[in-house]
C-alpha positions in Angstrom: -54.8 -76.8 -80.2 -52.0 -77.7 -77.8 -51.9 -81.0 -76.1 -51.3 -80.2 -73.0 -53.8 -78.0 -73.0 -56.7 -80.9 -73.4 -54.4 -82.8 -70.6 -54.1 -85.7 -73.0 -50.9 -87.9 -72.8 -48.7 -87.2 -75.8 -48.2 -90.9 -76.4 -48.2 -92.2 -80.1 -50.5 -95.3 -80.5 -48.1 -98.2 -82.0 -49.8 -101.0 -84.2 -47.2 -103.8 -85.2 -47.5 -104.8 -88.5 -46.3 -108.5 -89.6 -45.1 -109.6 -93.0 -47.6 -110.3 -94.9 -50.4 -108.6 -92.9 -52.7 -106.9 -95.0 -52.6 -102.5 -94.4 -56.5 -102.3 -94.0 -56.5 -105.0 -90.9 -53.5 -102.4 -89.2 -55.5 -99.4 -90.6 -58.5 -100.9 -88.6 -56.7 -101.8 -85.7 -55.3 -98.5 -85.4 -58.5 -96.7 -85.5 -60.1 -98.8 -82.6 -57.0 -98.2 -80.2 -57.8 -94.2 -81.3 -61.2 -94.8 -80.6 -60.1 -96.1 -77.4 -58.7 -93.4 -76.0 -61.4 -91.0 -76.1 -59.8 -87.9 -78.1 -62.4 -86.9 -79.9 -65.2 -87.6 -77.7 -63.3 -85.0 -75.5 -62.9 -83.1 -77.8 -66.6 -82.9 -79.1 -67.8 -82.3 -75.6 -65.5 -79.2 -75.1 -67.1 -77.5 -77.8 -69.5 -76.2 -75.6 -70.6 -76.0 -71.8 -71.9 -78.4 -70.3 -73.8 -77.2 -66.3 -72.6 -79.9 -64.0 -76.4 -80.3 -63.4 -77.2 -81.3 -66.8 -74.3 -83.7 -66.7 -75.5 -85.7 -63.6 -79.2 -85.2 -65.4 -77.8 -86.8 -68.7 -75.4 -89.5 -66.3 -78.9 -90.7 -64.4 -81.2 -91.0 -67.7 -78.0 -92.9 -69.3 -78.1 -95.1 -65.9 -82.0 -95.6 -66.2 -81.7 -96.6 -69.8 -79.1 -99.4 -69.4 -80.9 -100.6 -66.0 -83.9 -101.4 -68.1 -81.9 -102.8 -70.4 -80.4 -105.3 -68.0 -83.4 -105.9 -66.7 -85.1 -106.9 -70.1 -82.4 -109.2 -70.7 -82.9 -110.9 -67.2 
């Protein structure tokens, strides 16, 4: 797939590495900034159509859910 097809920034994601730091802790690091930028999750919902309608559906029951959430916490 071409990037600019997905409309993702072709930026590279830059994890400094000290002397002495330890490659798992910048292998970790790494994979959170990735995570961060939401590639995959984009990815995995272009797979397959999604209706706007079911969106908003599944955006309100996600809403619900962390309202009552809050509110337990409360």
């Amino acid at each position: 797939m071409r990037l600019d097809y997905l409309n993702i920034k072709s930026s590279m994601i830059i994890v400094p590495i000290r002397d002495g730091d330890n490659i798992d802790r910048a292998l970790k690091k790494f994979k959170r900034k990735f995570e961060k930028t939401g590639v995959i999750r984009e990815l995995r919902a272009r797979q397959a159509y999604i209706k706007p309608s079911e969106r908003r559906r599944e955006e309100i029951k996600r809403a619900i859910y962390i309202q009552k959430l809050q509110q337990k916490e409360e």
